[in-house]
C-alpha positions as CSV (number, residue, x, y, z in Angstrom):
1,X,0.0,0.0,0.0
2,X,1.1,3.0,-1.4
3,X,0.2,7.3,-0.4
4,X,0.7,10.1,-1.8
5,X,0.2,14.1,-1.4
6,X,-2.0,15.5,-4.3
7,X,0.5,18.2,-4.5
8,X,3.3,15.6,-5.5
9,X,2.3,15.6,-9.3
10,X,1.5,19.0,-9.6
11,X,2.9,19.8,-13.2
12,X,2.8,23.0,-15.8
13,X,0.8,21.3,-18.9
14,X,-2.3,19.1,-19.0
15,X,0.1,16.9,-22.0
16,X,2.8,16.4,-19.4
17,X,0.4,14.2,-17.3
18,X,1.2,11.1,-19.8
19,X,-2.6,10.1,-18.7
20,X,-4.4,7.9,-21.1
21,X,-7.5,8.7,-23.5
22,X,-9.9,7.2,-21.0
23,X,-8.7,9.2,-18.3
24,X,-8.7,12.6,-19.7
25,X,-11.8,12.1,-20.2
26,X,-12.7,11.3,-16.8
27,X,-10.8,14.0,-15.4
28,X,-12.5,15.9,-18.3
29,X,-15.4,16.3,-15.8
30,X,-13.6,17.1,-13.1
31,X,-12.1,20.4,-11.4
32,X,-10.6,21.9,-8.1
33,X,-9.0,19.4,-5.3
34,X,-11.2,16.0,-6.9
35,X,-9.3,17.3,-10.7
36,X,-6.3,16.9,-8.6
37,X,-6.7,14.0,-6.3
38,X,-8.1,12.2,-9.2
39,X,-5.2,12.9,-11.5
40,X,-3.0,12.4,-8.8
41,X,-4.2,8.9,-7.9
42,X,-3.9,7.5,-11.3
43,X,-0.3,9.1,-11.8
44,X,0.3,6.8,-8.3
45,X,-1.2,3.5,-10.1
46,X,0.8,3.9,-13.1
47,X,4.7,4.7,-11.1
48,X,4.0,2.0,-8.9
49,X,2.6,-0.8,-10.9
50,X,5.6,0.7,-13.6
51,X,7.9,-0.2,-10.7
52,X,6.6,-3.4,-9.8
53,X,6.8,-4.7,-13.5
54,X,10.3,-2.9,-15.0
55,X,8.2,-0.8,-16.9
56,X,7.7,2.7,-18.2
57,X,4.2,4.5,-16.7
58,X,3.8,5.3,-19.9
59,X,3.4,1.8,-20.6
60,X,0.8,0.9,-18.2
61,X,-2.8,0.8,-19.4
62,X,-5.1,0.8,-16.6
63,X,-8.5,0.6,-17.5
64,X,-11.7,-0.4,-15.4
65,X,-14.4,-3.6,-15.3
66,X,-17.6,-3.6,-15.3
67,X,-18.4,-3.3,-11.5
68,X,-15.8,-0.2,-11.4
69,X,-12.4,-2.2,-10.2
70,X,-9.3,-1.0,-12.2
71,X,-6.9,-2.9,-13.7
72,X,-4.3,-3.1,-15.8
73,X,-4.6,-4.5,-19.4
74,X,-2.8,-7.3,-20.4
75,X,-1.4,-7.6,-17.0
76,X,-4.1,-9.8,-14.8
77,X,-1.5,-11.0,-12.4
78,X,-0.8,-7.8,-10.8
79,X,-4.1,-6.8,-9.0
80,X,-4.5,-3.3,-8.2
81,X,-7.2,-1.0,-6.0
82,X,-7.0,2.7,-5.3
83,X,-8.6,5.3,-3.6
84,X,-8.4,8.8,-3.3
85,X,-10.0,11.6,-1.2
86,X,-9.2,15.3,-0.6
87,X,-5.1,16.1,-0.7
88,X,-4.0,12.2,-0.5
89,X,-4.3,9.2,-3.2
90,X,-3.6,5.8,-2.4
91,X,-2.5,2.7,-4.5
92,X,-2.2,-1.1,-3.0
93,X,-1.2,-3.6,-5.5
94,X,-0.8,-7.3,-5.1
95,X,0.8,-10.4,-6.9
96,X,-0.7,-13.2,-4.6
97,X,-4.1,-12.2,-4.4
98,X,-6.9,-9.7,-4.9
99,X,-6.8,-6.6,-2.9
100,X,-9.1,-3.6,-1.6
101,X,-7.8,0.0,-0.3
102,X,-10.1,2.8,0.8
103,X,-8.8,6.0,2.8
104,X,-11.2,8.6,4.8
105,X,-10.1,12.2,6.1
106,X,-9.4,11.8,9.8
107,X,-12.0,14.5,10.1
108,X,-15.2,12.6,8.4
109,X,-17.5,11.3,10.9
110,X,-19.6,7.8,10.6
111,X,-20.9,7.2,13.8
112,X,-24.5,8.6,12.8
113,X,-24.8,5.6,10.3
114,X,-25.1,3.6,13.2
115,X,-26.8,-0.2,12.9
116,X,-27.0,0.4,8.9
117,X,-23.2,0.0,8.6
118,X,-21.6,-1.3,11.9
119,X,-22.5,-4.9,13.9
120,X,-24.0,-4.4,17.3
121,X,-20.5,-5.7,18.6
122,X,-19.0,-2.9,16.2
123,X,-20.8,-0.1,18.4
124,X,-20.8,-1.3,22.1
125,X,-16.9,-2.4,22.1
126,X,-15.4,0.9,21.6
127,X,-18.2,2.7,23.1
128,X,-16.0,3.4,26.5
129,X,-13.8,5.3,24.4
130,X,-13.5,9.1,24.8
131,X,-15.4,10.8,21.9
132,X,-12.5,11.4,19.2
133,X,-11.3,7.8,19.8
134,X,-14.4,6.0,19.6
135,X,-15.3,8.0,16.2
136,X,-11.9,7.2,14.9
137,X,-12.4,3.4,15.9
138,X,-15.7,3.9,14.0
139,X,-13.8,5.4,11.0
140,X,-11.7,2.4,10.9
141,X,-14.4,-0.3,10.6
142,X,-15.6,2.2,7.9
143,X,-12.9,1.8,5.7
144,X,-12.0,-1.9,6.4
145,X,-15.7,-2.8,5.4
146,X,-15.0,-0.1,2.4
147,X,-11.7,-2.3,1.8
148,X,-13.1,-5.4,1.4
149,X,-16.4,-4.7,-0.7
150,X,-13.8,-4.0,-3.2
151,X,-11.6,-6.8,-3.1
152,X,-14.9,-8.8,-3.6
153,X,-16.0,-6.2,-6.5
154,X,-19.1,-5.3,-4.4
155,X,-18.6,-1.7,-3.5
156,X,-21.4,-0.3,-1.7
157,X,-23.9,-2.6,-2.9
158,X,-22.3,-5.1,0.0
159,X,-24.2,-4.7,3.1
160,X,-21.7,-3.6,5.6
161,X,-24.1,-4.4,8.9
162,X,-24.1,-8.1,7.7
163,X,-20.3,-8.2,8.8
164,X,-17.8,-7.0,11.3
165,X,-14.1,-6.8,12.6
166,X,-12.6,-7.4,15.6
167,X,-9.2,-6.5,16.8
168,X,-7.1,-10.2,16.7
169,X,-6.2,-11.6,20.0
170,X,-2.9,-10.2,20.5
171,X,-4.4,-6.8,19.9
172,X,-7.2,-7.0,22.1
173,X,-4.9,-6.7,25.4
174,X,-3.5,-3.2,23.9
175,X,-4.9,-0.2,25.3
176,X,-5.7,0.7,22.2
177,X,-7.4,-1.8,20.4
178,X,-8.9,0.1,18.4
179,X,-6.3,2.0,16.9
180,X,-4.0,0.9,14.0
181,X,-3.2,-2.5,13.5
182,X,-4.6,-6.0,12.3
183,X,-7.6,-7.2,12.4
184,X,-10.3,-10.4,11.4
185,X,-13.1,-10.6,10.1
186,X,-16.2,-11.6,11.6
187,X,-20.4,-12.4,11.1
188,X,-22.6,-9.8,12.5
189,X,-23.3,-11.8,15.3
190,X,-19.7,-11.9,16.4
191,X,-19.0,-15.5,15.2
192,X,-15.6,-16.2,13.9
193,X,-15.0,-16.1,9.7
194,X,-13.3,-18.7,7.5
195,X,-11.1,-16.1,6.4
196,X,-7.7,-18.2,5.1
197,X,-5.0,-16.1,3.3
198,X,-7.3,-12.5,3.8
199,X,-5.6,-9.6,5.8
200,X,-6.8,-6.6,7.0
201,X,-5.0,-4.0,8.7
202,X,-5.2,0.3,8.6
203,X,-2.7,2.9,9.4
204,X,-2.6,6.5,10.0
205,X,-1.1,8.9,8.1
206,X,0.3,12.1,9.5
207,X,-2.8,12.1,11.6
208,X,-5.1,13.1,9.1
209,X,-6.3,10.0,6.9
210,X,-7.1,6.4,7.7
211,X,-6.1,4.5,5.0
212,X,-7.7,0.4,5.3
213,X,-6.1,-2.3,3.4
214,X,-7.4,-5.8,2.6
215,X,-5.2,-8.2,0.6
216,X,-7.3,-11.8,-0.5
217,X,-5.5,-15.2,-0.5
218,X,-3.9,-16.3,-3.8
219,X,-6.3,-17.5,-6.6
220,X,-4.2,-20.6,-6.6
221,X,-4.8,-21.6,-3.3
222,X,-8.3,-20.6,-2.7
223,X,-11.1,-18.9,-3.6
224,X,-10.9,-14.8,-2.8
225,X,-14.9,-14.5,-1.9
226,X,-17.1,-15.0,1.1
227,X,-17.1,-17.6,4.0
228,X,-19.7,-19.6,3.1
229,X,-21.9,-18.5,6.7
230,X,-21.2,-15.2,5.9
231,X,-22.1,-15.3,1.9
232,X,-25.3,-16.2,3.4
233,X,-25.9,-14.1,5.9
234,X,-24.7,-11.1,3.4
235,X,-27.6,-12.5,0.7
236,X,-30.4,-12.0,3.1
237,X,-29.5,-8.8,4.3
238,X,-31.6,-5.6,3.8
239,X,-29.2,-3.2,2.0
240,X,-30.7,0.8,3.4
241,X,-30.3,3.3,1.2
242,X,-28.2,5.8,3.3
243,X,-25.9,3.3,3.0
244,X,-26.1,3.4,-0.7
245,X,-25.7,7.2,-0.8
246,X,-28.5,7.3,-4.1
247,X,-31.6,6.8,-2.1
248,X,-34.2,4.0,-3.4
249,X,-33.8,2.1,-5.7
250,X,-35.9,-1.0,-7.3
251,X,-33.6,-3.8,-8.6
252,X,-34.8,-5.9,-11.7
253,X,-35.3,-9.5,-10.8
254,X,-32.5,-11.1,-12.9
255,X,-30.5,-8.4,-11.9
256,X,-31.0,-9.6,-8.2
257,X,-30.3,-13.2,-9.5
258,X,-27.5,-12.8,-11.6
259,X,-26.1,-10.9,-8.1
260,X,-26.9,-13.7,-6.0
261,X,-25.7,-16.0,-8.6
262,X,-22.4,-13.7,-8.6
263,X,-21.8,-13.7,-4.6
264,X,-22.5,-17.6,-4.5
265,X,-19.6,-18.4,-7.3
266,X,-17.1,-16.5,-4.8
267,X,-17.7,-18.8,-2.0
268,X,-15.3,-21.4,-1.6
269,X,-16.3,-25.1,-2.2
């Protein structure tokens, strides 16, 4: 995992950006600090993955799927996520497995979302916690849950009450175990996940953002979807649309089953 000021790439000349077609004309769209924090992710993307491969950036054709996860074209073995938001973008990339990053401004509160994105557990553990703490251990689960919808190429559409994450044993003695560090992956209810091969861990930067990053197991070893309790659990779930940001929405019903059919293929046999 990978950060970066906005006002690292800060250049003269539109031309010198060496972006491709597609992303001009994303950034076409664009202006102010997202112009910049978008141009500045996928400048990011394309030195690091260059790095990673022995490649020019200029080389490096990142385009996007259909559910919105980039990638890089002709290159399928190095998975890639990023994220970027206000003055910092942020690039993970992975050779052994599929892998999610989202970042929040230290300053964005979640805690009003309440039982619509967190696990009862999620709410009463760091509820002890003075206030900037506890919304800061909020924050976290935020962007782990955040994290992971994208290594599974759900986004938002995931329901993030239908999951958790707990600190992992070692962490749980800390005095702060809810600050940076490692963590697993739990059902709502609290009940440990299959989760062989995933990781999930944050870290602060500078105080200001949390960036979260989960990294899947290796497509060779295992499947990189769903414990098969949780798959379900996640199926039946009621998905609000505060969490969804667009308000209602009706869903088709073959769009609904070709979903379904979607999450159940990720679940390991």
């Amino acid at each position: 995992m990978l950060w970066s000021g906005t006002q690292d790439w800060q250049v003269g000349d539109e031309r010198e950006l060496g972006l491709s077609q597609r992303e001009f004309a994303r950034a076409a769209v664009l202006s102010g600090r997202r112009w910049s924090s978008f141009v500045a992710s996928r400048l990011l993307l394309r030195h690091a993955a260059a790095h990673v491969l022995g490649a020019t950036p200029a080389d490096i054709d990142v385009a996007r799927a259909p559910e919105g996860r980039p990638f890089l074209r002709g290159c399928e073995e190095l998975d890639v996520s990023v994220r970027h938001t206000g003055d910092l973008a942020v690039v993970a990339l992975s050779c052994s497995g599929r892998v999610g990053v989202d970042v929040a401004s230290a300053a964005r509160t979640v805690g009003g979302l309440g039982e619509e994105v967190f696990t009862a557990h999620e709410l009463t553990a760091p509820a002890h916690l003075p206030d900037a703490r506890r919304a800061r251990a909020l924050l976290r689960l935020w962007t782990l849950k955040e994290a992971y919808a994208k290594t599974l190429g759900h986004g938002l559409r995931l329901p993030f009450a239908s999951f958790g994450f707990i600190p992992l044993p070692q962490e749980q003695s800390s005095p702060t175990p809810y600050a940076d560090g490692p963590v697993r992956l739990v059902t709502a209810d609290g009940a440990r996940v299959d989760a062989a091969g995933w990781r999930f861990r944050t870290r602060g930067v500078a105080g200001d953002h949390v960036p979260a990053l989960a990294l899947g197991p290796s497509p060779h070893t295992t499947s990189p979807g769903l414990d098969a309790a949780l798959a379900a659990a996640v199926l039946s779930a009621p998905r609000p649309a505060a969490v969804r940001g667009t308000g209602p929405r009706t869903t088709s019903p073959g769009a609904a089953a070709a979903a379904a059919a979607t999450a159940r293929s990720r679940v390991p046999r």
